[in-house]
N, C-alpha and C positions, 0 to 999 in steps of 0.2 A: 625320506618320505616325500610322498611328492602331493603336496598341497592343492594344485591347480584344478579348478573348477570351472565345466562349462555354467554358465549359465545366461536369463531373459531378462530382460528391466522393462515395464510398460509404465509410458508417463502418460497420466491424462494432463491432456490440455483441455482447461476449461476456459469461459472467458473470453473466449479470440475476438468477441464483439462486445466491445464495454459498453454497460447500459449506465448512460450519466446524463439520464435525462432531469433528474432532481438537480445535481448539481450546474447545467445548465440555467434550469430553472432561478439557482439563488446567485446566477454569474460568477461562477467559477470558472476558472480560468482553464482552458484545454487547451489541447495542442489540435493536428490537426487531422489525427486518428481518433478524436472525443473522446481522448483520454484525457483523466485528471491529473494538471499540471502540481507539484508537490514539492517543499522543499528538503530541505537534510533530518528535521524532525516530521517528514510528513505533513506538515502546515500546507493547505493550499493558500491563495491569494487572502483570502478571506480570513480576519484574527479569528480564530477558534472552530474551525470547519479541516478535520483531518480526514484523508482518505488513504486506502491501504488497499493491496490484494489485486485482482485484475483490471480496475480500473483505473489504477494509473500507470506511469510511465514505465517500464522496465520489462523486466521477468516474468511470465505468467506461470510462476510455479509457487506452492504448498510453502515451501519454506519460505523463501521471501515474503510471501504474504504476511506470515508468521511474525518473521524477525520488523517487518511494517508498523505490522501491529505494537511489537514490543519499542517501538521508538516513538510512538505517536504514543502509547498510554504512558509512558516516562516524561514525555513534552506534556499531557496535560495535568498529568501530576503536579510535576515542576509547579508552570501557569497556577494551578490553586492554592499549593503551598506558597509562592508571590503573594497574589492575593490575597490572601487569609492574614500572613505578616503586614499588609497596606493597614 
């Protein structure tokens, strides 16, 4: 049986021009496509100011956004459960 299928994949690109005009605003760190600079938990420079999705560094795609997201709300989980135990 012969399995093989033709098929289309449509990606949107959204995003191609990050708007980081807030995070400007409260000096956050960009590189020098004004996108937001981020560490391994999504931390920008700033204690407590996360950013996720097209406007920072990398991938401008749905899942990455995603999985962003899911590292930054794990990092400030974390950060409260800390704090809560202080």
């Amino acid at each position: 049986m012969d399995c093989a299928r033709k098929g289309r994949a449509l990606f949107r690109v959204g995003g191609v021009r990050p708007h980081s005009q807030l995070a400007e605003r409260l000096a956050v760190a960009l590189d020098r496509d004004r996108r937001i600079k981020v560490g391994s938990h999504q931390e920008t420079n700033i204690q407590g100011i996360y950013a996720v999705g097209d406007v920072v560094t990398g991938l401008n795609q749905l899942g990455v956004s995603m999985a962003q997201g899911e590292i930054a709300a794990v990092a400030i989980h974390n950060r409260l459960r800390e704090r809560k135990n202080d």
